[in-house]
C-alpha positions as CSV (number, residue, x, y, z in Angstrom):
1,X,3.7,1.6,74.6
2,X,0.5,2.3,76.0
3,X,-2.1,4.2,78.7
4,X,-3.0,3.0,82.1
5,X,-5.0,4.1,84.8
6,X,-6.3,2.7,87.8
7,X,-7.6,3.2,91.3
8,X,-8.0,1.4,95.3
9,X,-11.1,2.4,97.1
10,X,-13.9,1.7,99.4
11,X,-16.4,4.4,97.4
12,X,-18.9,3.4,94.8
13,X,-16.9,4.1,91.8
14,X,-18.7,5.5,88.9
15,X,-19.2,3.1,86.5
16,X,-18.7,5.6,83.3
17,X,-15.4,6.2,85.4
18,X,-12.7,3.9,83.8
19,X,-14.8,4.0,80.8
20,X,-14.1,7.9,80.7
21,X,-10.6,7.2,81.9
22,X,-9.6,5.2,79.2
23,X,-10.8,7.1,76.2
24,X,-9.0,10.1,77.7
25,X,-5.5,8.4,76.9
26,X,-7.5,6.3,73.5
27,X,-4.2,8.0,71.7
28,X,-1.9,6.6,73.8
29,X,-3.2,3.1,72.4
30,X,-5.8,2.9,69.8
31,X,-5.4,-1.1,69.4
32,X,-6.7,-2.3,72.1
33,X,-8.0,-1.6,75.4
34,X,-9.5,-3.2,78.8
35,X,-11.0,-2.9,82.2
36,X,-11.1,-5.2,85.6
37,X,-12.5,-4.5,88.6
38,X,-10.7,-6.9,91.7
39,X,-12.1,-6.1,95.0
40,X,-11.2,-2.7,96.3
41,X,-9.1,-2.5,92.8
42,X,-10.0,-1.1,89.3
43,X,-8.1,-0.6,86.3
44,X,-8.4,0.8,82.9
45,X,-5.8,0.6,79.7
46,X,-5.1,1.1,76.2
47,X,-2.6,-0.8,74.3
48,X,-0.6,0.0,71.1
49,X,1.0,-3.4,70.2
50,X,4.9,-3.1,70.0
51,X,5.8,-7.0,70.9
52,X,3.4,-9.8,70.1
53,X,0.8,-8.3,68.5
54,X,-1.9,-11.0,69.6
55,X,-4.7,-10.6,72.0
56,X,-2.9,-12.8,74.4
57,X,-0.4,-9.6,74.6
58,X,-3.1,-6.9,76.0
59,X,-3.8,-5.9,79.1
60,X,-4.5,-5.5,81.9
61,X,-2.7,-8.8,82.8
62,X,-2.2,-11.8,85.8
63,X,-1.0,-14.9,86.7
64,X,-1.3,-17.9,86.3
65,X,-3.9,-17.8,89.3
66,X,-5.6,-14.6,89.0
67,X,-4.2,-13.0,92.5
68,X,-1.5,-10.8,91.0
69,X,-2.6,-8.0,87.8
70,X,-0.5,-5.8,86.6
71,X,-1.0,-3.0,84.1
72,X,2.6,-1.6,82.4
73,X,3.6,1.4,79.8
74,X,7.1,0.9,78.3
75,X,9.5,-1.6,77.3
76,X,11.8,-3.7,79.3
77,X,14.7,-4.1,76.8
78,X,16.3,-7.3,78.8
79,X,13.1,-8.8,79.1
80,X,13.9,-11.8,76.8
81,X,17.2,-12.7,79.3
82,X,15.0,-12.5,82.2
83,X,12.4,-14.6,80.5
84,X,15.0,-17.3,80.7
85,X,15.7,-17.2,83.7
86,X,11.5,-17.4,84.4
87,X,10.8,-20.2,82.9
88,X,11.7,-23.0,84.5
89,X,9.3,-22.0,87.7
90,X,6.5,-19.7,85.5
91,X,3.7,-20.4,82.7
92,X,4.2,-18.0,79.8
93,X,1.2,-17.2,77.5
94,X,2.6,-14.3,75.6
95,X,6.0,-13.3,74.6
96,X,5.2,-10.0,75.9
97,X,7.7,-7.9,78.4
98,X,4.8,-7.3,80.7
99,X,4.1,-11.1,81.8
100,X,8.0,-11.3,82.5
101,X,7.5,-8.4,85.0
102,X,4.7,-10.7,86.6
103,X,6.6,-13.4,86.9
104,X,9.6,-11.3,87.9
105,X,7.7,-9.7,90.9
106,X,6.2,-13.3,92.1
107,X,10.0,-14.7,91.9
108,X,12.0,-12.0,93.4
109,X,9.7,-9.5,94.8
110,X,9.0,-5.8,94.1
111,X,12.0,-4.3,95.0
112,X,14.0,-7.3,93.9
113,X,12.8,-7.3,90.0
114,X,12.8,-3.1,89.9
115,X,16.7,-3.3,90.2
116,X,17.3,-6.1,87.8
117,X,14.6,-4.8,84.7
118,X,16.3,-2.4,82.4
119,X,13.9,-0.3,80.3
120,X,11.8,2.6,80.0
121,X,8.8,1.8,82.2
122,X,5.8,3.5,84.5
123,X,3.3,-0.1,85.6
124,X,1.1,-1.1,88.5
125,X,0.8,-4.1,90.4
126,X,-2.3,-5.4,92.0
127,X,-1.1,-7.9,94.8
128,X,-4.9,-9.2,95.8
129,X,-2.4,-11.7,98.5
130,X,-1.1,-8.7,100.3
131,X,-4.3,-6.4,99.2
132,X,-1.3,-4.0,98.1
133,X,-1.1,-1.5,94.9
134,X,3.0,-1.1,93.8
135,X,3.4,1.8,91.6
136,X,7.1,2.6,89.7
137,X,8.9,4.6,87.4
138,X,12.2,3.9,85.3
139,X,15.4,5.5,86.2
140,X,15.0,8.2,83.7
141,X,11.6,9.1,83.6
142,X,10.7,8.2,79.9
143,X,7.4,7.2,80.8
144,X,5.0,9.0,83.1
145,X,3.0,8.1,86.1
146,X,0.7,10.6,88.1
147,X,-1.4,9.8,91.5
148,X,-3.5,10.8,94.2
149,X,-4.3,9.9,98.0
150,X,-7.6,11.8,98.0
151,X,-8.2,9.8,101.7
152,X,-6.6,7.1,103.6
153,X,-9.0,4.6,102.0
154,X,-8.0,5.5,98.0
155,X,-5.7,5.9,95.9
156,X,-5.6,6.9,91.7
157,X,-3.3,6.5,89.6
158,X,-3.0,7.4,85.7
159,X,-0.4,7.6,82.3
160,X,-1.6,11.2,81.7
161,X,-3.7,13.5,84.1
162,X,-6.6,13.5,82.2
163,X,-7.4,10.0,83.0
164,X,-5.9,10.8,86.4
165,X,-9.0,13.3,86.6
166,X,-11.9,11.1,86.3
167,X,-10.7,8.7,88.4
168,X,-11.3,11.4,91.3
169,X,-13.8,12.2,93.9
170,X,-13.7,15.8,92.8
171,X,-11.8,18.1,90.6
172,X,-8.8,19.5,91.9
173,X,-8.0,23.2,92.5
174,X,-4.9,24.8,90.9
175,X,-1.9,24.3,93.2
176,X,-0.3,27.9,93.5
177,X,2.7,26.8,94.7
178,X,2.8,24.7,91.2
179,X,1.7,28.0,89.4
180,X,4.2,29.4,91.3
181,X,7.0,27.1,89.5
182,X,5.6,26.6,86.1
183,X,6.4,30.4,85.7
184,X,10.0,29.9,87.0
185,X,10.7,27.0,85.5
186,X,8.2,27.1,82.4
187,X,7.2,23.5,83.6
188,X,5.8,22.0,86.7
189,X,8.4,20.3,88.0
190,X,8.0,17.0,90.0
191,X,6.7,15.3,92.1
192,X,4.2,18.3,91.8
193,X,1.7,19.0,89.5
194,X,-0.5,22.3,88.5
195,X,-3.3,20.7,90.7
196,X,-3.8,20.4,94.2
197,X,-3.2,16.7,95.9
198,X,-1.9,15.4,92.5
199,X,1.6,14.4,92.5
200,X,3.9,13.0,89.7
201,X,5.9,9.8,90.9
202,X,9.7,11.3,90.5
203,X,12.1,9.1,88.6
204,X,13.4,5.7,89.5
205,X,11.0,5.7,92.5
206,X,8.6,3.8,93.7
207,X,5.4,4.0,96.0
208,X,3.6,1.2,98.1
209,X,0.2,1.7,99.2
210,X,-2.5,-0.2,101.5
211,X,-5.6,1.3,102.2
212,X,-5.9,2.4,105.9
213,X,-2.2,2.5,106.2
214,X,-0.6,5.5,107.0
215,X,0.9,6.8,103.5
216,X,4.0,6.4,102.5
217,X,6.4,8.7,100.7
218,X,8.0,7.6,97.0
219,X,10.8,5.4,98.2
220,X,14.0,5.8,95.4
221,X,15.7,2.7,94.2
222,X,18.4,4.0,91.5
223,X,20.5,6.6,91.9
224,X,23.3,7.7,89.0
225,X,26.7,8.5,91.3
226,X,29.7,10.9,89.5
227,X,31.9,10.0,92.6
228,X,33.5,7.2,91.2
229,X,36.2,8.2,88.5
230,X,38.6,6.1,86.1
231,X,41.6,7.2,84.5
232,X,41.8,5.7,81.2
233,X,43.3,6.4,78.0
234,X,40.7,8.1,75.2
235,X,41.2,5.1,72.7
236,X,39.9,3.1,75.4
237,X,36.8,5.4,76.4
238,X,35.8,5.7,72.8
239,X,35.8,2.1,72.7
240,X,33.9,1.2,75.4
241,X,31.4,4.0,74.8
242,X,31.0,2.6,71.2
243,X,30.6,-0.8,72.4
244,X,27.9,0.2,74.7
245,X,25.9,2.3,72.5
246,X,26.2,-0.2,69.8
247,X,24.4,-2.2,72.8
248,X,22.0,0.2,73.3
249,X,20.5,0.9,70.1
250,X,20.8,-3.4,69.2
251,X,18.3,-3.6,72.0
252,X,15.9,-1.0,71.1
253,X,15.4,-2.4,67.5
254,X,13.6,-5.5,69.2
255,X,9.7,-4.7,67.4
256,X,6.9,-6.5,66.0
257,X,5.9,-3.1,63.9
258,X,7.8,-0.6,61.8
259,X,10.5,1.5,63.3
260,X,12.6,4.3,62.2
261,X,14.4,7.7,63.7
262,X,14.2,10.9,64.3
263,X,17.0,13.4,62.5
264,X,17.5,16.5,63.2
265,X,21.0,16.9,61.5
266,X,23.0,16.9,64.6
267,X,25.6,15.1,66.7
268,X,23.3,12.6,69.1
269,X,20.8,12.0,66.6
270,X,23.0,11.7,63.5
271,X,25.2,9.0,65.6
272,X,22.3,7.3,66.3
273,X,20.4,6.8,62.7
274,X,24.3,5.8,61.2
275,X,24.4,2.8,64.0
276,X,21.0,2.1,63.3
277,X,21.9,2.0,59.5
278,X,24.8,-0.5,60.6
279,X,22.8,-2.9,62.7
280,X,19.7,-3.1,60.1
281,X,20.1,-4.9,56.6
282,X,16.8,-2.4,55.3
283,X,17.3,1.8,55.2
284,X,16.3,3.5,58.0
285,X,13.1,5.3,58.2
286,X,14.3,8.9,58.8
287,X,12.1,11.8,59.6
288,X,13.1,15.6,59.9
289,X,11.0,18.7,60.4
290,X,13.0,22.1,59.5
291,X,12.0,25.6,59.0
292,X,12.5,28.4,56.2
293,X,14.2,30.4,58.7
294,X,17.7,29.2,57.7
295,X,18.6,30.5,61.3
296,X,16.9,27.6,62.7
297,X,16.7,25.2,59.8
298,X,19.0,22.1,60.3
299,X,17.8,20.2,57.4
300,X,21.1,20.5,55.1
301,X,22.8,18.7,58.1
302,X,20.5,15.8,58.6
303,X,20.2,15.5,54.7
304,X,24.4,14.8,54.5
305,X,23.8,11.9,57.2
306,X,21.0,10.3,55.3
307,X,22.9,10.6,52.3
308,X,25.9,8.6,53.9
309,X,23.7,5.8,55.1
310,X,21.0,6.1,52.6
311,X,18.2,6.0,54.6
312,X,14.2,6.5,53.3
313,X,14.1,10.4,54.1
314,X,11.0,12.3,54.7
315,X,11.5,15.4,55.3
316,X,9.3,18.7,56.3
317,X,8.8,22.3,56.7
318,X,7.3,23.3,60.3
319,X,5.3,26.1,59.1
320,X,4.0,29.3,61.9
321,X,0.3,28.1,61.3
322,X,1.4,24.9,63.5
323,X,0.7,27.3,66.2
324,X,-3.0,26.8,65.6
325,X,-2.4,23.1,67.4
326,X,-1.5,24.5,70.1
327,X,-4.9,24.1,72.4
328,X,-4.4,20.3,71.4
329,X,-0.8,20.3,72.7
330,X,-1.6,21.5,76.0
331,X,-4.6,19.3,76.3
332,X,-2.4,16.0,75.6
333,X,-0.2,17.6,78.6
334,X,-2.6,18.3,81.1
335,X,-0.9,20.9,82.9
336,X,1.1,24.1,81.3
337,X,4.5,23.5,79.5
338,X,6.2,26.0,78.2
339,X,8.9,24.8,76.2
340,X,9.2,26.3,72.7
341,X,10.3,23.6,71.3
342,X,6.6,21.6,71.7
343,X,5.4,23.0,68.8
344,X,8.5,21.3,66.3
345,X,8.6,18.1,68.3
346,X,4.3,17.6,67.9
347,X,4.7,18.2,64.1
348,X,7.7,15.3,63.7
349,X,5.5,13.2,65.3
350,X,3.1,13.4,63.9
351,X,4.7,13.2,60.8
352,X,6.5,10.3,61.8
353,X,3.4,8.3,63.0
354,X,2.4,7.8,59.0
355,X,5.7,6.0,58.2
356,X,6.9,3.8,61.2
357,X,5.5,3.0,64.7
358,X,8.7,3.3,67.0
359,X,10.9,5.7,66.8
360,X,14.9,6.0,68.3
361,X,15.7,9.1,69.0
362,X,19.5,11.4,70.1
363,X,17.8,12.3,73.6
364,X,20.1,12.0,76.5
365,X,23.6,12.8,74.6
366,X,24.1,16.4,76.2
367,X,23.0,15.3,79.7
368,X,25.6,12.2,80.0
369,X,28.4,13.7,77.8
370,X,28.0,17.2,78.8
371,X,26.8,19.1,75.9
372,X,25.7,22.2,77.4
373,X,27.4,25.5,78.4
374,X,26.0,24.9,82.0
375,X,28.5,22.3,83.2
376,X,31.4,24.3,81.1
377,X,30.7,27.2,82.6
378,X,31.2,25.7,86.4
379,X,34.4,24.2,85.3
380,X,35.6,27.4,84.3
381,X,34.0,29.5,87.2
382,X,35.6,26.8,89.9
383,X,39.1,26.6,87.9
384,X,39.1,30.9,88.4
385,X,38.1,30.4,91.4
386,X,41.5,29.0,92.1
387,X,43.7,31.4,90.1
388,X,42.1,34.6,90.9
389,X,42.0,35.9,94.7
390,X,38.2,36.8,96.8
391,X,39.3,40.2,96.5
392,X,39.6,40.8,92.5
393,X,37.3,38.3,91.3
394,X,34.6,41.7,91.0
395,X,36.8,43.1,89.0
396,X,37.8,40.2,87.0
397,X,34.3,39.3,86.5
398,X,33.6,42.7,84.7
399,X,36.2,41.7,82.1
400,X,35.2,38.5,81.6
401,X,31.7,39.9,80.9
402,X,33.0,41.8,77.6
403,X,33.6,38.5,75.7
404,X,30.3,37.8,74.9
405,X,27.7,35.0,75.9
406,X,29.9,33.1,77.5
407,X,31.7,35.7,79.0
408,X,28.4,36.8,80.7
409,X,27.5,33.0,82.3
410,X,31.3,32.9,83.8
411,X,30.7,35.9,85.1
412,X,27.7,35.4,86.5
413,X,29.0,32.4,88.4
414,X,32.4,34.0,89.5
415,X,29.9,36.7,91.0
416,X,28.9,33.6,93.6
417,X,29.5,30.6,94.6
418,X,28.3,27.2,92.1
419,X,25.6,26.1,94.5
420,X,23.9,29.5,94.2
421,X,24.7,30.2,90.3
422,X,22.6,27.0,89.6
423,X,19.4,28.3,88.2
424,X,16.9,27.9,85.7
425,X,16.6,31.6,83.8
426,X,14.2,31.1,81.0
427,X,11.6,32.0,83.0
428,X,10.1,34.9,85.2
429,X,12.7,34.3,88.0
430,X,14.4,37.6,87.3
431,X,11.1,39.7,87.4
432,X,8.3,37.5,89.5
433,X,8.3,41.0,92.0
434,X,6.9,42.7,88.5
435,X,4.8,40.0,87.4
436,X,2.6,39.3,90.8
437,X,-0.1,42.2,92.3
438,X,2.0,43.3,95.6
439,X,-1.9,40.7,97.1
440,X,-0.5,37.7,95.3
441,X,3.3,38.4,96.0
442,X,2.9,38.5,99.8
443,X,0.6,34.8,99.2
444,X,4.2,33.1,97.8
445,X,6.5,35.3,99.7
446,X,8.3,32.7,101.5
447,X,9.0,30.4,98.4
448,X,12.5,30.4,96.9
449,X,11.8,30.3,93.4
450,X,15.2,28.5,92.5
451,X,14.5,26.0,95.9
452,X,13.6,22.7,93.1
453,X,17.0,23.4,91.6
454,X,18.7,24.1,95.5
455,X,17.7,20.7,96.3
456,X,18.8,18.8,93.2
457,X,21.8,20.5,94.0
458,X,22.1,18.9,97.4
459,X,21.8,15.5,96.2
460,X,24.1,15.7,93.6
461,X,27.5,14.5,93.9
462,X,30.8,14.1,92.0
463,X,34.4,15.9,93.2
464,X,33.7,19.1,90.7
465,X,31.2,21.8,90.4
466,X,31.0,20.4,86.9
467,X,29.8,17.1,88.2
468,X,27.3,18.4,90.1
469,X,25.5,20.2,87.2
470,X,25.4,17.0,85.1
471,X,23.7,15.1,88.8
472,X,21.0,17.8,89.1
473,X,20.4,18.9,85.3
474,X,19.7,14.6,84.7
475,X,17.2,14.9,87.6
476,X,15.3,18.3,86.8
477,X,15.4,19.7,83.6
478,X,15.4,16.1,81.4
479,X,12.6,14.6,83.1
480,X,10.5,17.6,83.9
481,X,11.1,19.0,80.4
482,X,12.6,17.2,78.0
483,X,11.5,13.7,78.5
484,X,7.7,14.6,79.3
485,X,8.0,17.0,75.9
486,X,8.5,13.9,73.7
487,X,6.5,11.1,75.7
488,X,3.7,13.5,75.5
489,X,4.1,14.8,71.4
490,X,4.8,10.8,70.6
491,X,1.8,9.2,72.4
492,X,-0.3,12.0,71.2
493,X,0.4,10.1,67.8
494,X,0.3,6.6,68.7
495,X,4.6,6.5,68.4
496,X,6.8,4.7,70.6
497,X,10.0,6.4,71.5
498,X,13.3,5.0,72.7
499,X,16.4,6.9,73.6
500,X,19.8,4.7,73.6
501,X,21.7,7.5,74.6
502,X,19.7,7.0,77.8
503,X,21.0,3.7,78.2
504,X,21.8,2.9,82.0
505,X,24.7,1.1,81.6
506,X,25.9,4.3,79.1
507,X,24.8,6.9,81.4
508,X,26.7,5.0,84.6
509,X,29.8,4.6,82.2
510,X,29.8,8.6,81.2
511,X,29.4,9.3,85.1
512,X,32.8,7.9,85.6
513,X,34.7,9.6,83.2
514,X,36.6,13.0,84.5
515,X,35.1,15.8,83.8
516,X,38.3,17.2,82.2
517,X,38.2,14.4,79.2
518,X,34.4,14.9,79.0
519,X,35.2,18.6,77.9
520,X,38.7,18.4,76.6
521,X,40.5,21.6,74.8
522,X,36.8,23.2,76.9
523,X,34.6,21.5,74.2
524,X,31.2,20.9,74.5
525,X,30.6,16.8,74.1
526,X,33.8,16.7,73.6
527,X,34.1,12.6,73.2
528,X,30.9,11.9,72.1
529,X,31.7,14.1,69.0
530,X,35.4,12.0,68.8
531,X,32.5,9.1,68.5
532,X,30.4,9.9,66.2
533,X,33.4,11.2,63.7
534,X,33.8,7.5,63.1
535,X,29.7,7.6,61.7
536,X,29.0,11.0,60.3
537,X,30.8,14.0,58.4
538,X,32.8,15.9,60.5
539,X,31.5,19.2,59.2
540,X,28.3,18.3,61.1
541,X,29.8,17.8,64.6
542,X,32.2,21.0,64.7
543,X,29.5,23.5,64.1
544,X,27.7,25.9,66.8
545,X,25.0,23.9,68.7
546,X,21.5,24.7,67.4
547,X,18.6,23.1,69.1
548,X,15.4,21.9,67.9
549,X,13.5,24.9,68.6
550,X,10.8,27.2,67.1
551,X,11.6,31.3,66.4
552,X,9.1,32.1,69.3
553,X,10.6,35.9,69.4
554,X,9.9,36.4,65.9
555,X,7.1,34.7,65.2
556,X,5.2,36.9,68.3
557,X,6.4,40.2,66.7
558,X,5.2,39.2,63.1
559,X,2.6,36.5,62.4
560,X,1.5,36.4,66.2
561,X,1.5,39.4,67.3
562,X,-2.8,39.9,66.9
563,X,-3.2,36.9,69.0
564,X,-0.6,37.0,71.7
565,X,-2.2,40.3,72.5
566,X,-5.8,39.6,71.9
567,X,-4.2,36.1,74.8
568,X,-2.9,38.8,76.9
569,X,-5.4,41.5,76.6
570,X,-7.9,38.9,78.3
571,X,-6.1,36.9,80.7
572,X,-7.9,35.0,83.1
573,X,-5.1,34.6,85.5
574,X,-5.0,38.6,86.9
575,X,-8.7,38.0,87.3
576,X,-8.3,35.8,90.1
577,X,-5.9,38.6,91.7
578,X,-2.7,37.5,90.9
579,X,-0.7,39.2,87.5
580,X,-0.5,42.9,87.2
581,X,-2.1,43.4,83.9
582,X,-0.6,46.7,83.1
583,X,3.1,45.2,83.5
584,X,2.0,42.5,81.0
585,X,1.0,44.6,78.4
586,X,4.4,46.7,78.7
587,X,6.6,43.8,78.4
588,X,4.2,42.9,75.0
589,X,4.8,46.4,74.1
590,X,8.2,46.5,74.8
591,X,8.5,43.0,72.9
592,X,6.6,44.3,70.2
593,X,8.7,47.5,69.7
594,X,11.6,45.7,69.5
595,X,13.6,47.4,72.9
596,X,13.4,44.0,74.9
597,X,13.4,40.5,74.2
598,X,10.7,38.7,76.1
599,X,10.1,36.3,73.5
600,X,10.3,33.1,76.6
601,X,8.0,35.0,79.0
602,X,5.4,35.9,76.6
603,X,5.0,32.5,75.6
604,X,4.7,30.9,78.7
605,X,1.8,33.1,79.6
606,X,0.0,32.5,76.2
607,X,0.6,28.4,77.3
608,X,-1.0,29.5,81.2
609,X,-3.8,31.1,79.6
610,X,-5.0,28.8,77.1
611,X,-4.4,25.6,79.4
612,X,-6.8,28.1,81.9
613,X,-9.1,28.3,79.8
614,X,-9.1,24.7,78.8
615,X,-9.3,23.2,82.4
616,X,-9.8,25.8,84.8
617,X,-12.4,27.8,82.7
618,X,-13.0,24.7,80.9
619,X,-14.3,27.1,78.2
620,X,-12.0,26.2,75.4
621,X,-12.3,23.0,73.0
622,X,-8.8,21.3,72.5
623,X,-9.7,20.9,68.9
624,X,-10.2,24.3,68.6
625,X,-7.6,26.2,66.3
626,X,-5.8,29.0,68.3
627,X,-6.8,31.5,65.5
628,X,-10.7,30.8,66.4
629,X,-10.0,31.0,70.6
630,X,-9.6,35.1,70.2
631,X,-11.7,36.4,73.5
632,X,-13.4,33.7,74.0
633,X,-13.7,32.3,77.4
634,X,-12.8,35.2,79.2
């Protein structure tokens, strides 16, 4: 797992520049690092040794004659049967994955080796031959990879923006439009960033690029389909599933350095640490972060499923003053992301990081084997659909609305059609009109602020509603939230992180299951739970969903109330003409008092305001404890 950067250009590069660029991502591999410059190429890395630990492992890498280089973050988990294959044509030097994907591009070509590598992956490839840079990303988007055309004649490229940024000509100005959807969807989403000309390579895509050339647009080489359905029996899905993840985690314990798990207590994670437990002959190195808010505390949970396997269990309390991290956080992410849960996931890494050096992980379980209320909630709204006639669906809807949560999403979606009930809500969707001066509002007034989430929509497939939600959800909110969230908290600590339940050849077998045995008797992760009751007590998989999240609401009314509003009090944002402070300040108040929860949207402009003042500003140490930023900066 590592950090690369790189850049294609006629200019007189600074020669401080991939210097600068490499110690901005120096976390993302503190073993080892290099530089090369190839003609109109440069390149910068940093290595953390997972596989072969010897120098002849780092990079950046070539051939056997020098006229192909290639620089690679991630692990290619069939790397060793490809290497086989290699062989008999190639020169080896190191047992690493990277020179297989050398080798693998010189044998079957670019296109040819991104559809047979399966891994988590973002590299670049330097063909001096064809005087052509190659840029990809794996089908998931585990790993990163952000770059910018700044002319015709250039082109950077970078793990992390940070080391994006001093690879540049000139520092880019905030993308409004980006602003724009960080505050709908409390995360950039890609292939845009929060800055100008900076784009995010989208997942299992790829980008060729030839200076003079005209550009070309991301090109996409994988796509999951949910068209193509099997009707089989449940013994037989179970088995299959269990077969493949059984795979899946076999090939992710491949290391030349400790490795252990994350456990949070429930149903992905828990499946995976007892597999884990099966495949090893030593305990599992567990690790768990909980809080003293029993509301939000999972730890009993996790500490019944280290009991059954006995793993080595190190456990922890996630105390409010992690907060204070949180100018660091935002640094490591180089943009604004609000997710709550960035706080917990930093802290377990970081925890983590003294124990082992790779870490498996449950990500992935709820997006392939439907564990949210999201996809329910279409299969409900499109089975009504059916029963109740156009004409008393209004009225229906208002019943439906009385039974609680759940009531209130099928509502919702009865109240349109699926296409249009598909959006993201945590953010300021519901009140941007509010939020904005009338100035700034008129400057974005012909954006849809659900249009990301429109067009995932339209390139989902499948033959339900249901289907369609699992397509778009695995194409926005995973990569753009959830997979970035813990690439970025695990890098941060020098911690490689592997998902199984993120497997391909999983995630293509779950896409052709019905959605009816996916959610059977309307259950939530329905067969993955029928799984995992072969590895864990069932007491843990039967129990109301969770999440591995912070208590952001109450936190902001009690330990952070002085500094969200000394945050808000001085933003830097309605300065520039855009939020109406007076509106702010009476949602605090509001949030404050009690009378409204705006826990989600208080939060996500304490995150805009300190990453302001960290890059925009550039007023604001990273290091600096959130209890010492007060006015400063303003």
């Amino acid at each position: 797992m590592c950090g690369l950067a790189g850049i294609v250009t006629d200019r007189a590069l600074d020669p401080q520049a991939l210097e600068r660029s490499a110690s901005a991502m120096l976390h993302r591999g503190p073993d080892a690092g290099g530089s090369v410059r190839r003609g109109a190429a440069a390149f910068a890395f940093r290595r953390l040794r997972i596989i072969d630990l010897r120098p002849e492992g780092d990079q950046p890498m070539c051939n056997e004659t020098g006229d192909v280089w290639i620089v690679f973050n991630g692990e290619i988990y069939n790397f060793q049967k490809l290497r086989r294959d290699l062989e008999r044509r190639h020169q080896f030097r190191s047992r690493t994955d990277t020179e297989t994907l050398i080798h693998g591009y010189e044998e079957w070509g670019f296109e040819g080796l991104l559809r047979r590598i399966d891994g988590m992956f973002a590299f670049a490839i330097w063909d001096e031959r064809t005087q052509e840079l190659l840029l990809a990303r794996d089908r998931v988007g585990k790993k990163p990879l952000f770059y910018s055309q700044p002319s015709p004649r250039e082109l950077a490229f970078g793990s992390t923006l940070n080391a994006l940024l001093e690879l540049l000509p000139a520092r880019p100005e905030v993308d409004r439009v980006a602003l724009d959807q960080y505050l709908v969807y409390q995360a950039v989403p890609a292939p845009q960033t929060i800055f100008a000309g900076v784009n995010a390579l989208p997942p299992a895509h790829f980008l060729r690029f030839r200076q003079g050339q005209p550009p070309q647009a991301p090109q996409c080489y994988w796509r999951l389909s949910y068209q193509h359905k099997q009707r089989r029996s449940e013994a037989d899905v179970l088995a299959e599933a269990d077969s493949l993840l059984r795979d899946a985690v076999a090939r992710r314990l491949i290391a030349d350095v400790p490795l252990g798990a994350f456990l949070s207590g429930g149903v992905d994670s828990s499946l995976v640490v007892a597999i884990m437990s099966q495949l090893r002959s030593e305990p599992v190195e567990t690790v768990t972060v909980g809080f003293d808010d029993p509301r939000f505390d999972e730890r009993p949970f996790a500490r019944q499923v280290a009991q059954r396997w006995r793993t080595n269990a190190h456990e922890y309390v996630l105390p409010p003053d992690e907060v204070q991290n949180l100018p660091l956080i935002i640094w490591h992410y180089g943009q604004p992301m609000a997710d709550v849960s960035i706080l917990p996931t930093f802290a377990v890494a970081r925890r983590a990081s003294e124990h082992v050096t790779v870490v498996l992980n449950g990500d992935g379980g709820d997006e392939a084997f439907c564990g949210y209320s999201r996809p329910m909630v279409a299969r409900a709204a499109q089975v009504c659909r059916g029963w109740i006639p156009l004409g008393a669906r209004d009225s229906a809807a208002r019943l439906i609305s009385l039974l609680g949560r759940r009531g209130q999403l099928l509502a919702a979606a009865l109240a349109t059609d699926a296409r249009t009930s598909f959006v993201y809500e945590r953010g300021f969707r519901g009140c941007r009109a509010r939020l904005y001066h009338p100035e700034a509002l008129l400057g974005i007034a012909g954006l849809d602020p659900d249009e990301h989430y429109r067009q995932a929509w339209t390139r989902a497939d499948g033959p339900t509603d249901a289907d369609r939600v699992l397509s778009a959800e695995l194409t926005t909110y995973l990569p753009d939230q959830l997979l970035s969230k813990m690439d970025v908290a695990t890098m941060a600590h020098s911690l490689e992180a592997r998902s199984p339940l993120l497997d391909t050849r999983l995630l293509e077998f779950a896409a052709t299951i019905p959605i009816e045995q996916l959610t059977q008797r309307w259950q939530t992760k329905y067969l993955l739970k029928r799984l995992a009751a072969r590895y864990v007590p069932r007491e843990l998989l039967y129990r109301r969903k969770q999440g591995f999240v912070m208590p952001v609401s109450q936190w902001m009314r009690q330990e952070l109330a002085p500094l969200t509003r000394a945050l808000l009090e001085s933003l830097t944002c309605p300065e520039r003409g855009m939020f109406r402070r007076d509106w702010v300040m009476g949602m605090l108040d509001e949030h404050l008092g009690g009378r409204q929860d705006w826990g989600q949207q208080l939060w996500t402009l304490v995150v805009l305001e300190i990453w302001y003042r960290l890059f925009v500003n550039r007023t604001l140490d990273p290091h600096t404890r959130l209890e010492h930023v007060g006015l400063a900066g303003v």
